[in-house]
Every structure is written in C-alpha cells, then in structure tokens.
N, C-alpha and C positions, 0 to 999 in steps of 0.2 A: 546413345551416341554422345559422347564428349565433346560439349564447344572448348573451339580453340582461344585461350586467355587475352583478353585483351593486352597489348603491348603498355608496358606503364609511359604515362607520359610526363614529360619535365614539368615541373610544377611552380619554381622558382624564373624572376624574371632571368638572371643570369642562365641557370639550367636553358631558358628559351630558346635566348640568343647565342648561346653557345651550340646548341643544337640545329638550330636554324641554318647558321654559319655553314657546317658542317654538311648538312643538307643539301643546303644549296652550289656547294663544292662539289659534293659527290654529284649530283645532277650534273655540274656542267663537264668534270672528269667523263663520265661517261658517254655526253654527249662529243666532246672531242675525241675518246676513245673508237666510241662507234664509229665518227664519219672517218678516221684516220685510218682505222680498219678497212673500212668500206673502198674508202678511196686508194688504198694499196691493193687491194684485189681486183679492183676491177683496172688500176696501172697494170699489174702483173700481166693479169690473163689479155688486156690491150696488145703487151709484147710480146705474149706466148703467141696469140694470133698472127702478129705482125712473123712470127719465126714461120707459122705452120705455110703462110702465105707467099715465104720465099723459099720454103723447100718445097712449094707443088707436088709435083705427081712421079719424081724420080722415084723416090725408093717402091712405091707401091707399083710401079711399071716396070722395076728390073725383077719382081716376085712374082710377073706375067711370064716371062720370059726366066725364069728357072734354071739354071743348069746350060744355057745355052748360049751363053754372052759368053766371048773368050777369056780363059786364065789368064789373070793378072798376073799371078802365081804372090797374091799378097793372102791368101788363103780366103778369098770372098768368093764362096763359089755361087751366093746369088745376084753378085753384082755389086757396082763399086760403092761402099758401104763409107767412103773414106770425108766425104763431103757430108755426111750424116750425123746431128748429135745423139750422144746415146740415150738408149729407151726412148728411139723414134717409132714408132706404130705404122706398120703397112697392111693395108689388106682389099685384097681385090676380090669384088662378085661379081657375078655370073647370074643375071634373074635373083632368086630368091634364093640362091645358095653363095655363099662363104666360100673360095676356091683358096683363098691364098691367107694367110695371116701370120704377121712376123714381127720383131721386135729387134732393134739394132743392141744388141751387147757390142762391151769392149773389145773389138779385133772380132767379132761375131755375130752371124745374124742370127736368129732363134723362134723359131716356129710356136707358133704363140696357139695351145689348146684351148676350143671356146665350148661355153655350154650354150644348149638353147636358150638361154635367155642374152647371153653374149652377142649371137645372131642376131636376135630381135634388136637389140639395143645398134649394132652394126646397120641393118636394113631401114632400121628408121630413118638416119641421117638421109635428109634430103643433097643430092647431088648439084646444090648452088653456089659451092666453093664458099658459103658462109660457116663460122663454126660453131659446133656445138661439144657439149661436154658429154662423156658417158662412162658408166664406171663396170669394169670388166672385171669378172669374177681374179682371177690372174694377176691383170694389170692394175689393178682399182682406178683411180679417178685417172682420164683421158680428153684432151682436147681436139678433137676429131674434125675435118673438112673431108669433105670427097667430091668428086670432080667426074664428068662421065668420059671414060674412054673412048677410045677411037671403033674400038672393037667393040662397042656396045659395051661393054661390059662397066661398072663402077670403080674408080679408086679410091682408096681412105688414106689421109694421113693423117694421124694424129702425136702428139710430144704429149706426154705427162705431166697432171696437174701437180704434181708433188710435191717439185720446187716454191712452187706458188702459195700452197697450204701450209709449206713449213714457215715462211716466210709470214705468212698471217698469223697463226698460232705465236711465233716468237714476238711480233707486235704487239701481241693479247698477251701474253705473258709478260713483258718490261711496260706495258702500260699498265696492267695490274698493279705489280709490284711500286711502280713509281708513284702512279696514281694512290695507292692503298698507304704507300708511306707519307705523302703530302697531307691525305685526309689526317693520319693520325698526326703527325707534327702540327699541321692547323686544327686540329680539334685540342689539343695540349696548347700552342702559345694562343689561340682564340681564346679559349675557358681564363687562363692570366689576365689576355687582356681586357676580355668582357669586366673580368672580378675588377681589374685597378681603375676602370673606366665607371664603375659603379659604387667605386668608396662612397661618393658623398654619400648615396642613396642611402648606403649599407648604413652609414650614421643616423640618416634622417630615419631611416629604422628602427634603429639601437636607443635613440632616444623616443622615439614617440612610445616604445613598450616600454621604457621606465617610467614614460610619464602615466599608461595605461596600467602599472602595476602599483599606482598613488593610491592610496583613501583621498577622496576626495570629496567625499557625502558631505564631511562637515569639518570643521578646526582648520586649523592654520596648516595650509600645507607649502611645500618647499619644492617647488619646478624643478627638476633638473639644468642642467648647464645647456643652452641651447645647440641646435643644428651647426657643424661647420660650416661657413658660405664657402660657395662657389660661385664659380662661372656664371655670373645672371645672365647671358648671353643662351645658355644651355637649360635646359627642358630641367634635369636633375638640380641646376642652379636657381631656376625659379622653384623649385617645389620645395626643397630647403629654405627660400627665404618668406615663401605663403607661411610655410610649416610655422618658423619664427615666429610671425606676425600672430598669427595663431594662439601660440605660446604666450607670447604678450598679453594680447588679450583675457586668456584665461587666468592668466597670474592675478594681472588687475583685477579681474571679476571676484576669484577666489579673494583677493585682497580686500578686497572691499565688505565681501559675502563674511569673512571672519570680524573684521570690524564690528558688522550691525550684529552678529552673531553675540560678539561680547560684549556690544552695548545691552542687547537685551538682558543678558545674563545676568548683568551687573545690575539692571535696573531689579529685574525680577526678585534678587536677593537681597538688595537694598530694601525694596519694598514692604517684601516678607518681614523682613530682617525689622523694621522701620511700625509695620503695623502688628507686633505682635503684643506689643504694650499696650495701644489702646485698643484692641480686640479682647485683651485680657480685663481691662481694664472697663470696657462698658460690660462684662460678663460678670464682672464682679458688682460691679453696685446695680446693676440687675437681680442680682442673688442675691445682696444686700436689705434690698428696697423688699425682695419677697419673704423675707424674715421680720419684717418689720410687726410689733405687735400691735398696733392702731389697725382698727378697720380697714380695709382696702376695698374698694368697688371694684364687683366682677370683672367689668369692663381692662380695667387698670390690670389687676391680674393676671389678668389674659395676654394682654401686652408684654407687661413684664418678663411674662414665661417667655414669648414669641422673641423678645428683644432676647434672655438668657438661652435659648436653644439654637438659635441663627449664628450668635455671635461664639457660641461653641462652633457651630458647625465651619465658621467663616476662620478660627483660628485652627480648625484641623488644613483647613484649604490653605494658609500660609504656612504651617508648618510644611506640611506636603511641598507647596512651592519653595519653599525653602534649603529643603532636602534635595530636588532636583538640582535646583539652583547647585547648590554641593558639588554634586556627583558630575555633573554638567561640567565643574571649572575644574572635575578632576582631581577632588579632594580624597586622599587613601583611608579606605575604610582598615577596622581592627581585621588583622590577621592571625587570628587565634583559633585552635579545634572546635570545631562544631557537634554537635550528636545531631544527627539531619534527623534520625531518629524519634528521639527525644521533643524535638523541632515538632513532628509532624503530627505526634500524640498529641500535645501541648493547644498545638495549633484548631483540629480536630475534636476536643473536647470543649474550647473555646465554643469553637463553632455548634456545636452540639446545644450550649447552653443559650446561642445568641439566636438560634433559627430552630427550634424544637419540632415544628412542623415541616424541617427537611426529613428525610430518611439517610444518615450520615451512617458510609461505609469506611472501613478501615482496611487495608492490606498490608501488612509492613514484614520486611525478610528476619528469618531467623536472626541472624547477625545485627550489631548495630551498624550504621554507614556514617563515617564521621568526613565532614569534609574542613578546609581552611577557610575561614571568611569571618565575617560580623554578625556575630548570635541577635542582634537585636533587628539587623537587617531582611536577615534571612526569615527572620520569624514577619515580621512584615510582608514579605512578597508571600508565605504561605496563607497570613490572614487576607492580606489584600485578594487574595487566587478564590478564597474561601468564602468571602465576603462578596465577591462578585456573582458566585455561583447560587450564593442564597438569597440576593435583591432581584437579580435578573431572571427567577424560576419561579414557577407558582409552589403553592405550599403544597408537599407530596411526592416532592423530586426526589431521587433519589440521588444523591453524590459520592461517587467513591477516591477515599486519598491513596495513594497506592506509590511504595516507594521500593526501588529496586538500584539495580547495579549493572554496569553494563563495561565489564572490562573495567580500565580506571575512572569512569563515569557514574557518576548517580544520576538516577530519574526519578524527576517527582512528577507524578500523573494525578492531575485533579478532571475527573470524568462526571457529566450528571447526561440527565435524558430528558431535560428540557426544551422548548422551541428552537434553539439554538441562536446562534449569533446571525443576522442580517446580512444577505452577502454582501451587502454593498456599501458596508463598512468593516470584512472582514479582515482587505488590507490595511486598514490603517487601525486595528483596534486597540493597538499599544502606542498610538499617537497622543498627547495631551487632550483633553477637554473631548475627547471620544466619547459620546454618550448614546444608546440606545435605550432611552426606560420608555420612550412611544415607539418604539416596534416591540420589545418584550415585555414579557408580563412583570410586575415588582410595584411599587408604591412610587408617586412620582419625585423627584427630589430626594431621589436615594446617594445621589450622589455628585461630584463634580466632573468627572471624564479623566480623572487622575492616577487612581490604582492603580490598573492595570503601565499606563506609562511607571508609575514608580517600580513595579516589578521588572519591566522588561531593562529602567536603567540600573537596578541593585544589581539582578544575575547579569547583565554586563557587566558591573564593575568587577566582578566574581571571576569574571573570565569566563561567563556559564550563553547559555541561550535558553531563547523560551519560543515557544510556536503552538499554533493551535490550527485544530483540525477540527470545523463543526460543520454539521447537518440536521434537519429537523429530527430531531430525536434522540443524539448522542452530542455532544460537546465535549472538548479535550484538552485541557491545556497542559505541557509538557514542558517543563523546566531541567536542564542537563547543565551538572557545575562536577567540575574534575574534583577526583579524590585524592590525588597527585601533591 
C-alpha cells in the first residue's frame, strides 16, 4: 500500500505569511459561503411552505370529486386548475392506498404514475398540515403537507422543490467563482505585499550571509556595509538595529584581535630576526673553546658540548620561528617547477640514512608529478613529515612514502604502524609548540612542537592541504598541492 505524500509546506517567513493569509481567507469565504447558503434554503423552502399553506386542500379535493364538478368549458375537466401554480402535487388516499395523484401542467392537469416506493414516501406524511419534503421517482424533490378529509380519506399537497435547488446551486456556483477569484487576487497582491513589508528583513538577510561567507579565523577582515534602518517602532526595525549593534561589535573585536595578531608577529620575527646572531654567535666560540689545544677538564668539555649542541638546537627554533613569522605576514614563496618526485626520493633517502632502525618504504608512480612552488620549502615539509615519523616511533616501524595523483592533484602519503597520535591532541597537532614525546615513544627533547605547524603553513601557502588520520597501529598523514 502506497502512503499518500506529505503536502510540501512553505518554508520561508514570507512563503508563511503569505499562505497563512490565504488560509485564513479561504476559511472565512467558506464560512460565509456556507451560512449564505444555508440561510437561502431554509428562506426559500420558508416561502415554499408559506405557498403550500395557502393553497390547502383545493386541488387535492377537486381529484376527489373527478369528472363530476361542472364544465367550465376552460378544458379543466378535473376541476378549476386556474388558481393553481404549475407543478402543484395533489394526491388523495384512501387507508393505505393511493386513490388519486396528479400534477398541474400549463392549461393541464396530469395523472402522476407512482412506484411502490412513491406510495410509501406518500403514506408516511403524517396528516398535521406540517411539511415535509419527499422525492418521487417522476417528480423528484417535493414539498408535501396533507391534511385529513372530511371523508376520512387524506389530502396531499405538495409544489416542487426545484425552484429552491436551482436557486441554491446558482449561489454555490457565483460564490465559488467570486470567492475562488478574491482567494487568487489576495494570494497574488498578499505574496507583493508580505515581499515589500519584509525588505528590511530580506537586507538584514543579505548582509548577515555576506558577513557568514567572511574568513574570519584570522587577518584583518573588512565587515560589510551594515543593515538598512527601519522603523525602530517595528519588530523588523529593532532586529536590524540589534543586528548593527552586533556588527559593531564584532568589527571592533576583529579589530582589535588583528592588532594583537600583528603585534605578535612582528614581535616573533623581530626576535628571531634579533637573536640569531648571538645564538650563532655562543655556538661558535663554543666550537671554538672545544678546538682549543690546552688541556680541557672533562667537566668543562662536557659543558662546552652541552652549550654547542643547545645553542644549535635553539638557532634551529629561531630559524623555524622565523620562517613562520614569514609565511604568517604573507611573504610569496618562489614559483618555479618542482619534481615532487625527485622531492620524495631525495627526502626518503635522507631519511633512510638519519633513522636506519626505521623500515623505510617507497611507492612512487611510473611518471614524474611536477608541481609549482618552492623546491627548498617543499623539501622541508617532506623532511619535517619524515622526521616526525621517525622521533615519535620506536625503532622497527615501519614507514611508507607513497606519492600519487589524483586528477590535477598530487598526494603525498607518509603512513607508519606506530602507537599513533593521542587523540586528545589530534585536533590541534599542526598547532605550534604541539608536542607529544610523553605519550609516545622517541627520545625526549626531540623536538620544539614546530614541524609539523611549519608543514601545515608551507602547503598552505601552496595553495595545498594536509590532514591526518591515526589509530593505534596505522598513522597518515596526507598532503594535496595542485598540479595546475
């Protein structure tokens, strides 16, 4: 069995109120239709009764008397027919039989054939000169009284309902029509009016998806032009100028949020910028001091190294910051061919030589995959990808580099079967200063929490994305930069 579809319903405020409108028109059309109706029918048949009640009992008592009332010589030979409107109904019984039954034609009276169930409908009218309606196979709809004679016997009169039902019908019919034409003109200038009564809204609209279709996560963004005012008097006029207010607000916040934004940025590569001289600069008479041909005491040596291995590690950390910093103020990297190829062999062999106790797989497509970007950069996010997968693994992992195409997209897939990432830094693992080396396995102080953020700003600047998918066992991470 087929259920029957639900009716779609208007989904828009206007659609609502324009429907509603409409609704509630037709409802009250029909209800003045009905009771206009109602109340012409029961006027009509009022006056039908008021006729049956002044013609009484002539015609059905001159159909008693048959053939025997003297010739008028107007050719009425059952009696004078002339005081009678036409298709008047006479019929006189006798006990439970039907003796007499006739109907006034023009200039004529006419013996009116009944079926038994004609009879039954006859017999039943109670003889209290109240009327009732019956519909005769013949005559169809009748307004009937009957009255008891002299002679025992019954009279009936009845006039036809006809007049009465054509009269109702034509009501029904010019109320349709009129009714059916008002709905459609007020559903057509309602739908106008509702539309011009809801401009503002329709702005307060129009702007708030311009402002919903902003970047807004970060950088200096640009509001659109605000809400038209209205009417503050009106419901549409306050919510346009809340909306405003609103807008303001968020301006200023944005405004302010770019501000600190670029203070830090400026500070961060000031910094960088600022200490990479004396970073270089205690590294080197570090080196210096451990060249030295005099004696050294163990102790001192030990320092020494500890001072020349930090202060490298601490001028990789500003170079890194420094590079963000870059990318961050939107500085354009080189736009020259790449061999992503080439890239990944390069990368991969590196890696090979830097973590020997990984198991380092290779897949790479027949073809080479050249894309546009900065050779020096890109080669970074593959070691950075590469370097993460062999400090955060124990020794035995196994990591596969796998690069493919995808329509005009490259995919580079770096996979191991490691513990995997923590899920409760797995949204933010391209955040800055991101580190997990105490939930996974690796050496501690492998690194600053940077990498992976400098990967995820190079292949933006690319135009590319990067995403990762891990579970205890399998880890993914998937970088897509057009070839376009």
């Amino acid at each position: 069995m087929t259920l029957p579809r639900r009716l779609p319903r208007p989904r828009t405020l206007r659609a609502r109120l324009t429907f509603g409108l409409v609704v509630l028109l037709a409802v009250s059309c029909a209800a003045v239709g009905v009771a206009a109706v109602i109340e012409l029918d029961g006027f009509l048949i009022s006056r039908l009764d008021q006729q049956l009640a002044q013609a009484g009992t002539h015609f059905p008592e001159s159909l008693e008397h048959k053939g025997q009332l003297p010739d008028d010589n107007d050719g009425d030979e059952h009696g004078d027919t002339r005081r009678q409107a036409t298709g008047t109904f006479g019929a006189r019984l006798v006990g439970d039989d039907v003796t007499n039954a006739a109907v006034v034609r023009p200039g004529a009276v006419t013996d009116v054939p009944l079926t038994e169930g004609d009879r039954d409908q006859l017999l039943s009218v109670p003889p209290n000169g109240k009327a009732h309606t019956v519909r005769l196979s013949t005559l169809r709809a009748y307004r009937v009284v009957a009255y008891q004679g002299l002679d025992g016997d019954t009279l009936i009169t009845g006039l036809p309902l006809e007049p009465v039902e054509a009269a109702v019908h034509r009501l029904e019919l010019v109320a349709a029509i009129v009714f059916g034409a008002a709905l459609t003109v007020t559903g057509v200038v309602g739908a106008f009016w509702v539309r011009w009564s809801l401009r503002p809204l329709s702005r307060v609209a129009a702007t708030a998806t311009r402002v919903s279709e902003l970047p807004l996560a970060s950088g200096e963004v640009a509001l659109p032009s605000r809400a038209p005012e209205s009417d503050p008097r009106s419901e549409v006029g306050r919510v346009a100028a809340a909306f405003n207010r609103m807008l303001g607000h968020v301006e200023d916040a944005l405004t302010k949020r770019h501000a600190s934004e670029e203070r830090l940025r400026s500070f961060a590569a000031d910094a960088s910028h600022e200490l990479r001289t004396p970073v270089a600069s205690v590294r080197g008479h570090a080196e210096l001091a451990l060249l030295h041909p005099d004696p050294v005491p163990p102790a001192i040596t030990r320092a020494l190294e500890r001072i020349a291995a930090e202060s490298g590690r601490m001028g990789a950390m500003v170079d890194d910051l420094l590079l963000l910093a870059r990318l961050d103020a939107g500085r354009p990297l080189e736009r020259l061919p790449v061999d992503l190829t080439r890239l990944v062999l390069d990368a991969v062999t590196d890696a090979r030589a830097t973590g020997p106790g990984h198991r380092w797989t290779l897949e790479l497509p027949e073809e080479p995959v050249t894309v546009t970007g900065d050779d020096h950069r890109l080669h970074q996010v593959l070691a950075n990808l590469l370097a993460n997968a062999r400090t955060h693994t124990p020794v035995g992992t196994k990591v596969t580099v796998s690069l493919e195409t995808e329509g005009a997209t490259a995919v580079i897939m770096v996979h191991d079967d490691g513990p995997g990432v923590p899920e409760d830094i797995r949204s933010g693992v391209f955040e800055r200063f991101t580190r997990a080396d105490r939930r996974r396995s690796g050496p501690p102080g492998a690194g600053a929490g940077l990498g992976l953020s400098i990967v995820a700003a190079v292949v933006e600047a690319h135009g590319g994305s990067v995403g990762l998918e891990s579970r205890p066992g399998s880890t993914t991470f998937t970088v897509r930069l057009s070839t376009a």
